[in-house]
C-alpha positions in Angstrom: -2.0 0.4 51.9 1.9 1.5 52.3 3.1 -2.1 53.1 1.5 -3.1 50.3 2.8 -0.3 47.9 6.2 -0.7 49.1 6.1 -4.4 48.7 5.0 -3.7 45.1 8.2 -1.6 44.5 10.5 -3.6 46.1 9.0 -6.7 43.9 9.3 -4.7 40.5 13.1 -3.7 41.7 13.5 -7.3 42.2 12.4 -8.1 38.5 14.2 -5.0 36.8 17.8 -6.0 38.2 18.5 -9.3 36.2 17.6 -7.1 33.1 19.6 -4.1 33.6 22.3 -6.5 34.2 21.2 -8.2 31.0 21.3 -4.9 29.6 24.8 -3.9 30.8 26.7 -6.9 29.4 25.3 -7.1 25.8 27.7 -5.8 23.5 26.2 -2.7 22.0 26.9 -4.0 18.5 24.4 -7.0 19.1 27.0 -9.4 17.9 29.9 -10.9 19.6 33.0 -10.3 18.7 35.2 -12.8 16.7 31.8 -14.8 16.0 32.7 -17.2 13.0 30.0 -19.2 10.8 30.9 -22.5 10.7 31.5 -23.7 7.1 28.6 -26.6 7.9 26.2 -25.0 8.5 23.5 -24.0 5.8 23.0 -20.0 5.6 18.9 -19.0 4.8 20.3 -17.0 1.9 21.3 -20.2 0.4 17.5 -21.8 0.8 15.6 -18.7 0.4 13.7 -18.1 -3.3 15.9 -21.7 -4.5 14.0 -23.8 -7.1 13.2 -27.5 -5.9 13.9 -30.3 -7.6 12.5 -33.9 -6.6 14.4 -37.1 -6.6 13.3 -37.6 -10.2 14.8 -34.1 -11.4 11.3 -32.5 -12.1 11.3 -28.8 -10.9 8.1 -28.7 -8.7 8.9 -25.0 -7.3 10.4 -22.9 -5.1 11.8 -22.3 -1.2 9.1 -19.7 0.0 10.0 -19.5 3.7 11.7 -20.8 6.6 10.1 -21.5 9.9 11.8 -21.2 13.3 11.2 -22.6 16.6 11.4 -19.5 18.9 12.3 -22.0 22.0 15.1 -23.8 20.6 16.1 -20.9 17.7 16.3 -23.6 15.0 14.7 -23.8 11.7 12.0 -26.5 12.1 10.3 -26.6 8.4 10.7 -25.4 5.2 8.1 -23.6 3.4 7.8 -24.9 -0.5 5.6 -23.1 -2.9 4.7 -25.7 -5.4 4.5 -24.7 -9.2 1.8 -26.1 -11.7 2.5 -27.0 -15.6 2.1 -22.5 -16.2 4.7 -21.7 -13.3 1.6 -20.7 -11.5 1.5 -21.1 -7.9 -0.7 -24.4 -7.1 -0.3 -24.7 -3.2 2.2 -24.7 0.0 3.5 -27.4 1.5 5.5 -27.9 4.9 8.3 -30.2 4.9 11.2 -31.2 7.5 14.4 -29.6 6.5 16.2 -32.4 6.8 14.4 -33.5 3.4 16.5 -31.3 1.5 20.0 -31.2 0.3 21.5 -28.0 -1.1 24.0 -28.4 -4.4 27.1 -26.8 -3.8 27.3 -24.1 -6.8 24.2 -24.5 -8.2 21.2 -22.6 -7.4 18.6 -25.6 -7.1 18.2 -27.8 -3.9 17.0 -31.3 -4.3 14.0 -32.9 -1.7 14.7 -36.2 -0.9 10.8 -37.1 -2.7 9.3 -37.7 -6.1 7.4 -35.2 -8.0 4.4 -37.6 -7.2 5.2 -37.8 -3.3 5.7 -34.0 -3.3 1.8 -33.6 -5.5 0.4 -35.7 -2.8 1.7 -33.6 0.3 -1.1 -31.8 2.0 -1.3 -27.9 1.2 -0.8 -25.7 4.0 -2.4 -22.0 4.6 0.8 -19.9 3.8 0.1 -15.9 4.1 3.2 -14.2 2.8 
């Protein structure tokens, strides 16, 4: 019974010691110094609550959400809450982000799809 509580300890020392050291070296900030956005790179703030336009310049909605890939921290697909005729909402759709292209200055972002294309996507469940 001892060997096997000591072996216990020593195995739960084992698994605490990479994350104190983790611990230790973080900056207690959480960022890292002299960490600069690259000027490239597309910030959430200018996707989030954006109207959509299609290819054909209809207004079909707006940028509801993002979704992120825990494993590789990247955003993987963009949640679109499609507007009918009354500015109602009519459904969710999921689409790649590379479908959409931001307008520098302006607060619309254009997917690279018609207003039909966009219609025919499939819903998806989207609980806010």
């Amino acid at each position: 019974m001892r060997a096997h509580l000591l072996t216990a300890v020593t195995g739960l020392a084992l698994l605490a010691a990479p994350l104190a050291a983790t611990a230790q070296t973080t900056p207690s900030t959480g960022t890292q110094a002299g960490m600069q956005i690259d000027a490239n790179h597309i910030r959430a703030k200018q996707l989030m609550d954006r109207d959509v336009y299609t290819t054909d310049n209809t207004e079909i909605g707006e940028v509801e959400d993002l979704v992120i890939d825990p494993a590789s921290g990247r955003v993987t697909t963009v949640v679109i809450e499609v507007e009918n005729r009354l500015g109602l909402t009519d459904k969710h759709v999921a689409v790649d982000l590379n479908q959409l292209r931001v307008t520098p200055g302006e607060r619309r972002i254009t997917i690279n799809m018609t207003r039909d294309n966009v219609r025919s996507l499939r819903g998806v469940t989207y609980n806010d």
